[in-house]
N, C-alpha and C positions, 0 to 999 in steps of 0.2 A: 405351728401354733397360730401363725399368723393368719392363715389360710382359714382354720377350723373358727376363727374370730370374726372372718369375713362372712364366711357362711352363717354365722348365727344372726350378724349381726341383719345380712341376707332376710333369712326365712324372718326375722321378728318385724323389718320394715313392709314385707309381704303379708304377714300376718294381721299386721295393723292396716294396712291399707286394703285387706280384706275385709275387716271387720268393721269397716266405714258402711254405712247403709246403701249405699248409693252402688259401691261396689259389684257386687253381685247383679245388681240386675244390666248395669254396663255390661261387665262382662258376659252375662245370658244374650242379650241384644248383640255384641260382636260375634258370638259365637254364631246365632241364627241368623246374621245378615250373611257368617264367611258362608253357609253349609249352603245357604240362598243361592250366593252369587257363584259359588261353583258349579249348583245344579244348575242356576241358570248360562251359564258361560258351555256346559255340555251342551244341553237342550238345543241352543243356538245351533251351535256344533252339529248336532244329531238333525235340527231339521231342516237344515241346509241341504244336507245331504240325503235329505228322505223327501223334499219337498214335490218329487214327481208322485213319488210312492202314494203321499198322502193328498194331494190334489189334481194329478192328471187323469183324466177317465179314460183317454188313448191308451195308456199305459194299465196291463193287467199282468193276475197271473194267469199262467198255463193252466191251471185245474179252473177257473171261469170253464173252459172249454169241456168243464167235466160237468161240473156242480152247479155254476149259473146262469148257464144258455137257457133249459128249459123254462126261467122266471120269466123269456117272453110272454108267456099265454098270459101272465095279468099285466102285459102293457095295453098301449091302445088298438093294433090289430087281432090284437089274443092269436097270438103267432106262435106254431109248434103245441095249440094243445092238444090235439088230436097226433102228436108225433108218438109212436111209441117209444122209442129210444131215448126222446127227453120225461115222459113219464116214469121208463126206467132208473134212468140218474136221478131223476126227482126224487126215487122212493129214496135214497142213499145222502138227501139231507135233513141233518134232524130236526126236528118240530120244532125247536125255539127259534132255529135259523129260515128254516120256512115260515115261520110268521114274522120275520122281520123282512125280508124281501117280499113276500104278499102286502106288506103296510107301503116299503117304499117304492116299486118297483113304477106301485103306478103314477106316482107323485112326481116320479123322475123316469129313468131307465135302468135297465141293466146295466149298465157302465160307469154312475153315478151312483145306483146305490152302492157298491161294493165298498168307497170312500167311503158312506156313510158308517156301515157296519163296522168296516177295520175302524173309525173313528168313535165309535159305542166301546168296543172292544179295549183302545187304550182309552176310555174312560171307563172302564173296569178297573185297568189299572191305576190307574191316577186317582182312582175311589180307596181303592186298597192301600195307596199310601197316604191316604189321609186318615183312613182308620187307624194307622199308626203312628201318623203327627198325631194326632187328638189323643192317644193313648198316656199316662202319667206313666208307666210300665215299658212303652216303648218310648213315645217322642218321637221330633222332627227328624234329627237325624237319621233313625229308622226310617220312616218315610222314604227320606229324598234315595236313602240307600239303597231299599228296593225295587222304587223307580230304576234306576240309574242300572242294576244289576240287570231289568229285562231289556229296558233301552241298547245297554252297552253289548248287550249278548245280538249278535249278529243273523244267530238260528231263530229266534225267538220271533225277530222283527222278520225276519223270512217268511213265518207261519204266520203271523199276527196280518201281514201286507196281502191284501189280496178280497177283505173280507170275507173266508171263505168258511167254513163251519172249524176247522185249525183253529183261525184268526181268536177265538176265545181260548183255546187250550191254554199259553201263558199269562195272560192275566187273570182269570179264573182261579189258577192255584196259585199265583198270589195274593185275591182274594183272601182264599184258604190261608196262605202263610200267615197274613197281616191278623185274619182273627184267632191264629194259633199264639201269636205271638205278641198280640195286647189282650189276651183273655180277651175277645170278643167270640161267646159259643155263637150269638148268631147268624156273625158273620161266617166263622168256620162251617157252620152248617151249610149254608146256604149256596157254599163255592160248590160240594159237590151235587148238589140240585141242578145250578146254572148248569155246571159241566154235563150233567144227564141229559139237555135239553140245546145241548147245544155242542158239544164234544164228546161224546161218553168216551172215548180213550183216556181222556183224562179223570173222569169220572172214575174209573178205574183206579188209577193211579194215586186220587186223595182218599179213596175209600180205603185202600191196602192202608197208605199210610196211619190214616186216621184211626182202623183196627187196633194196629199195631201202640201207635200213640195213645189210645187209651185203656192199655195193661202196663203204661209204665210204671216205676214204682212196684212193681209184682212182686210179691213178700216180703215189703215195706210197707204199703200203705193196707190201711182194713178195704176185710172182705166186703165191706159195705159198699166202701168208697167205688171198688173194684168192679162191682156186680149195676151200680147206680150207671158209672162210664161206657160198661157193655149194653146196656138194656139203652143208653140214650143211640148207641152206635147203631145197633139191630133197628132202631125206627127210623134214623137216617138210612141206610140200607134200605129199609122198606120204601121207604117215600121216592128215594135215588129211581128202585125199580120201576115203580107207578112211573117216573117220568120218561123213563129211555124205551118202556113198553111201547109206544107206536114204533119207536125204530126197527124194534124186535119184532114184532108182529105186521109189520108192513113189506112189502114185496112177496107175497106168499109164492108169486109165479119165477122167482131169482131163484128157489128150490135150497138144500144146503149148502153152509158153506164148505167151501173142499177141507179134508183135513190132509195131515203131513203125507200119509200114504200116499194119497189124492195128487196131492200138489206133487209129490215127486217124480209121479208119471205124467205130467203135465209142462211141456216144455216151457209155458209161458211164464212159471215163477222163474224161471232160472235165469241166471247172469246173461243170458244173452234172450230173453221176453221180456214181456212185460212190467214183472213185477220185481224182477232181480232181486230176488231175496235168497233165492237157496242154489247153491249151498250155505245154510248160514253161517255167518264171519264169529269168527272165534271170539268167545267173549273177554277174553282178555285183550282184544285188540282194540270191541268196542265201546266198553264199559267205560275204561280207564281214560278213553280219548276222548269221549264227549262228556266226562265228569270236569277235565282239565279244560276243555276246550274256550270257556269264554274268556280264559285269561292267557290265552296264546296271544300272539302278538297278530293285531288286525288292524288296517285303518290309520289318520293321523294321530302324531304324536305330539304332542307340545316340546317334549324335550329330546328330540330324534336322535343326539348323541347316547342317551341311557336307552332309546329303544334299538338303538341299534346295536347294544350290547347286550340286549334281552333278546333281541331276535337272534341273535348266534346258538342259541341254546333253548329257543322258547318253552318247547315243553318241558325241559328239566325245570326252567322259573319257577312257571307255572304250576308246577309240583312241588316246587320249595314252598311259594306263596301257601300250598293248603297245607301244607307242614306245620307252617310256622303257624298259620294260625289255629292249627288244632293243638300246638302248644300251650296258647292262653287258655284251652280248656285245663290240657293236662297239670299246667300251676296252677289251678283254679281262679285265674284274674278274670273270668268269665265263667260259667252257670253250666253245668255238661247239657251238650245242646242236645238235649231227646229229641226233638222236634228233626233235628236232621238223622238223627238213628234210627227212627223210625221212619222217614220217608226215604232212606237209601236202603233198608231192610226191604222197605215194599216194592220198590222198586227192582232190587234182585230175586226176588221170591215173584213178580207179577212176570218177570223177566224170563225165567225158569220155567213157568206153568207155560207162556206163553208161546214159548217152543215146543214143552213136551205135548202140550196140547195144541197146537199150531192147527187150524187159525180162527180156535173159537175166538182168543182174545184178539180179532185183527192183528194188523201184522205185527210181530214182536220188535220190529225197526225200532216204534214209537219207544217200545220201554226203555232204550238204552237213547235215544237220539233226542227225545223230550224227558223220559224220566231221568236220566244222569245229568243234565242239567240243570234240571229243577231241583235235584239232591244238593248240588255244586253252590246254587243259589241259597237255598236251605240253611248250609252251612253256614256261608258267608254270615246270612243274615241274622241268625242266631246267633252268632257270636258275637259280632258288632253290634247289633240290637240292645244286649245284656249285658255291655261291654262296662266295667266302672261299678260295677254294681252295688259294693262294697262302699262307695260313697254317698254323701248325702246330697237332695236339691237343694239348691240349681246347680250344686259344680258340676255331679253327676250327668244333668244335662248338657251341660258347658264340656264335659271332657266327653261326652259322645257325639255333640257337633262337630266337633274338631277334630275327633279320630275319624269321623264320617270324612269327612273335608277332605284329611288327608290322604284316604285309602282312595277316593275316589281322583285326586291330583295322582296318585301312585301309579293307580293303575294306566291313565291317562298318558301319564309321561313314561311308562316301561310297554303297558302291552296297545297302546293305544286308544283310540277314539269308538274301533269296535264295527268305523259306520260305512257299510260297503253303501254303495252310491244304490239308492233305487232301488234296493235290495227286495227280492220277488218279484219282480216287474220284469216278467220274462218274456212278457208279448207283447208289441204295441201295433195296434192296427192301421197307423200310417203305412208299413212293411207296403202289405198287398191294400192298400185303401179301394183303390178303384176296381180292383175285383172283387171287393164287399160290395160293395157300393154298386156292384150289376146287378149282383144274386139278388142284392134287396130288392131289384125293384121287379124278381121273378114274381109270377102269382104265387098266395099264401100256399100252395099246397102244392109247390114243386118240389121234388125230391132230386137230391146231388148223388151220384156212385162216383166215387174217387179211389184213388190208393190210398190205403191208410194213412201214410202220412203226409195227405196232400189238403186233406178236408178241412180240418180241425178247426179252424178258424170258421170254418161257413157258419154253421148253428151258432155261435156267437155273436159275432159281426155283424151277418145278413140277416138271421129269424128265420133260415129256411132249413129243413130238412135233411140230413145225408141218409147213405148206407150205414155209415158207423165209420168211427177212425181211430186214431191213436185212442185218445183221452175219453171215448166213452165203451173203448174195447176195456173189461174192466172182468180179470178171468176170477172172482173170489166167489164166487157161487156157481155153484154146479151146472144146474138147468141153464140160468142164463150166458153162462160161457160158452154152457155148449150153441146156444141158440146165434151166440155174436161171432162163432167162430166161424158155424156153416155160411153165417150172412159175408163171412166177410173172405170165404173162399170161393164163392158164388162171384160176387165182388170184382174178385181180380181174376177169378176166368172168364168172366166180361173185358175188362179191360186188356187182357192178353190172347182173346177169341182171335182163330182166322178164318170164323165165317159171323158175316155178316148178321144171318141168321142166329144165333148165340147168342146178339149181344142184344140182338130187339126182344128176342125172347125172355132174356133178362129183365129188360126193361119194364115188357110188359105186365111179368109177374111180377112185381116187386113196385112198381109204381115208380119208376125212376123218369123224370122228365129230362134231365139232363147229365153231361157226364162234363167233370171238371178235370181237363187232362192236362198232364203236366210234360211237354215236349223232352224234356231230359230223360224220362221215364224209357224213350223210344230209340234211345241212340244205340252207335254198335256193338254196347257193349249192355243191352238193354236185361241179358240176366244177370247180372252183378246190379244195374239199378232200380230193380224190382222188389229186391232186399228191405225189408222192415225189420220185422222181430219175428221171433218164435212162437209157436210155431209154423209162422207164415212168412218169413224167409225159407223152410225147408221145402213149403207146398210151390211156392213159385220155382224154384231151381225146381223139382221135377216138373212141374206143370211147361217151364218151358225147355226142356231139358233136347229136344227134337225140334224146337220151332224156329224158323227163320225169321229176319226181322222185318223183311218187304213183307211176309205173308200177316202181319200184325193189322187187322183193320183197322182199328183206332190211331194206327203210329201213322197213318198219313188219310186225317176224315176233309171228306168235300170242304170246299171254301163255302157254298152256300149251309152247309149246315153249321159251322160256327159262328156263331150271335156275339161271342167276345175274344178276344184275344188282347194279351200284353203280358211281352216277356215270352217268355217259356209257355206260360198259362194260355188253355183254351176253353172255353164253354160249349159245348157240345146240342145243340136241342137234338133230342131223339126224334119227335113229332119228324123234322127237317130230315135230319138222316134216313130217315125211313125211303118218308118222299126220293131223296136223292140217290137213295142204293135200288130203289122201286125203278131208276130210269137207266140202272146198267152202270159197269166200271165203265170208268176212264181212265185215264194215267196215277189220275191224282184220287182213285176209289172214287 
């Protein structure tokens, strides 16, 4: 009795000190200063540890060396535009992303614009969470929440770091999310527009959803309603196509792309080429791992004792945590989140097509590696978003800052911080500096033959030319794979010729002024280091299958014909070699 006396007496001095004017908006103001100072206390956190990511120009990703080497030709040399190989990779970025590197490329470089883009990119995002602070429906906490879910997710910032046409796919569909989930149509429209003009993978993926999400309600709501949703969906659709059309209709000379049949007699998708996709991975292995994935344990923790009892078991957590909060659906203390039923539907159905149809949708990785994530995100933020619902402002605000606060301390202090250091930053061209730093100062229109995976850095780095290498050997089109393959088995029968004659001939056809050799390539155990990928690992084992390694012309070239050396690395002039094999061996060829 006593107890039950306290308590009233409790909630009635609560009650009244509610019902003071002043109250309420104290409390709105503590509430928005905590959900503040937690986002701001990650943020900190998060750009500490991104700080290279988002201001060193040294520091890139590995696809630069696919997608924005050819942006030399609008620097100041107009370097590589006459390359065909960087006109190739050219066709392969889409028209929004190539009009943003045509604006800044010549204002700066290749190297500095890509900061700029990845930095447009999370100002997509950081727009999209203000679409939902500014929302009466959603609110701040929404916001910062969102934020914080792409931030904290570690894949995301992987894709997003680099500037590279990715670099929109996650903030884009949160775009999408923020106008699904403060009723903003025009924002939702507009995400999958961006995405056609700058990602279409993703463009894909909020279009499925968006289908889907506007027949909910299906024999509930009028057929009016129904037919009004479809008919705005079908002109989105229509508009999406008008935008991703140059992608589509550009490169006519890449020919089709391969399909499953295709690809499977094609050594280069498989686990040991290039594109390591098939055989594909069981979808229960990958669906379910990167739906969980952002709440595995990653990163620091603030309270390392509870993360070190969450990392004993991570993924079970992490599958508690979507338990439980698919719970607050199931009592109804939250809104049934259509908006995530319909983007994880679309997602296993684009999932599905995109195998059995493999690989009109590109590669079906994307569906389960960015679409199960974004479903994961989805959730989250549907739920917490709508969270309270059932009360009135400002508590209602007041108790979703503070659930925000506190999921976002939860997750922090159990799965961590999220923030891998530099995350994407897989190349830095101090590595080989000074051998960029020759090539540049080759004439504009010297061409490199290397081993495939010795180049990769030249067309970036230098603005000069190769044969082709890793990252712009690129087998998803018919014609042009066939056309990168012969280039690059031509290639390394040059570099593993034992006459002389073979590799000038090369040269000559092909336009190669120099050859960039790598000395480890030549040792005694030179067919085991010839080894790439498939299926040009298989062409070298036979190609050198009978050859000896003193009979290797290249494994020991005249002192007078190499111009650079350091390290292992050698630069080769052919003009010089010529000359030098033109006067007779010697010891040293």
């Amino acid at each position: 009795m006593a107890l039950d006396a306290t308590l009233r007496r409790a909630r009635a001095a609560l009650a009244a000190l509610w019902a003071r004017p002043a109250t309420p908006k104290v409390a709105h103001l503590a509430s928005t200063l905590a959900v503040l100072a937690v986002l701001s206390a990650y943020l900190t956190t998060w750009l500490q540890g991104n700080w290279g990511t988002l201001t060193d120009p040294l520091l890139q990703n590995d696809d630069a060396r696919t997608s924005l080497f050819p942006f030399h030709r609008y620097g100041p040399e107009g370097a590589l535009a006459d390359d065909p190989i960087a006109t190739e990779m050219l066709s392969f970025v889409p028209l929004g992303v190539h009009a943003l590197y045509r604006a800044f490329v010549p204002l700066t470089d290749v190297y500095v614009a890509p900061k700029i883009v990845q930095g447009i990119a999370l100002g997509v995002l950081l727009f999209a969470g203000m679409v939902l602070s500014r929302s009466r429906r959603a609110g701040l906490g929404a916001g910062v929440l969102l934020i914080f879910l792409i931030l904290h997710d570690w894949f995301a910032v992987f894709r997003i770091a680099g500037g590279l046409p990715r670099a929109f796919g996650f903030p884009v569909f949160a775009l999408w999310l923020a106008g699904v989930l403060a009723q903003r149509p025009w924002v939702r429209r507009a995400a999958p527009v961006l995405a056609a003009l700058t990602y279409p993978s993703v463009m894909n993926m909020l279009l499925a959803a968006e289908g889907l999400y506007a027949v909910r309600g299906l024999g509930r709501v009028e057929w009016g309603v129904l037919w009004r949703r479809l008919g705005r969906y079908v002109a989105l659709v229509a508009v999406c196509f008008i935008a991703v059309l140059p992608a589509l209709t550009g490169g006519e000379e890449r020919g089709p792309i391969h399909n499953l049949e295709q690809a499977q007699n094609e050594p280069a998708f498989g686990k040991r080429g290039r594109l390591w996709v098939l055989p594909f991975d069981r979808p229960t292995d990958v669906l379910g791992r990167d739906f969980i994935d952002q709440l595995t344990p990653r990163g620091r923790s603030i309270a390392p004792e509870l993360a070190k009892i969450y990392a004993s078991d991570g993924e079970m957590y992490a599958t508690l945590v979507f338990a439980l909060l698919l719970v607050l659906a199931l009592l109804r203390w939250t809104p049934v989140p259509w908006v995530a039923v319909a983007f994880f539907c679309g997602m296993v159905v684009l999932f599905f097509l995109s195998r059995t149809f493999a690989f009109q949708l590109y590669s079906p990785e994307r569906y389960h590696s960015f679409g199960m994530r974004m479903a994961a995100t989805t959730l989250i933020a549907a739920l917490l978003t709508h969270s309270w619902y059932w009360l009135r402002p400002p508590l209602r605000d007041i108790a979703r800052n503070l659930t925000v606060a506190g999921f976002i301390l939860g997750v922090w202090a159990f799965a961590g911080d999220g923030v891998v250091k530099n995350v994407g930053m897989t190349i830095d061209q101090r590595r080989d500096r000074e051998l960029y730093e020759f090539v540049a100062t080759l004439p504009l229109d010297a061409r490199i033959a290397s081993h495939p995976a010795d180049g990769d850095g030249i067309p970036y780095y230098s603005a000069r030319a190769t044969m082709g290498t890793f990252e712009t050997l690129q087998p998803w089109f018919v014609d042009s794979w066939r056309r990168q393959k012969e280039r690059c088995q031509e290639t390394l029968t040059a570099l593993y010729a034992t006459d002389p004659a073979a590799v000038l001939d090369y040269a000559q056809r092909h336009g190669v002024s120099h050859f960039l050799v790598n000395r480890n390539r030549y040792k005694s155990d030179f067919q085991r280091r010839a080894a790439s990928f498939e299926p040009f690992t298989a062409f070298t084992r036979e190609l050198l299958r009978d050859v000896r390694r003193k009979d290797l012309v290249l494994g020991s070239v005249p002192d007078e014909a190499v111009v650079f050396r350091k390290g292992n690395w050698q630069v080769v002039d052919v003009e010089l070699l010529r000359r030098r094999w033109r006067e007779g061996p010697t010891d040293g060829r």
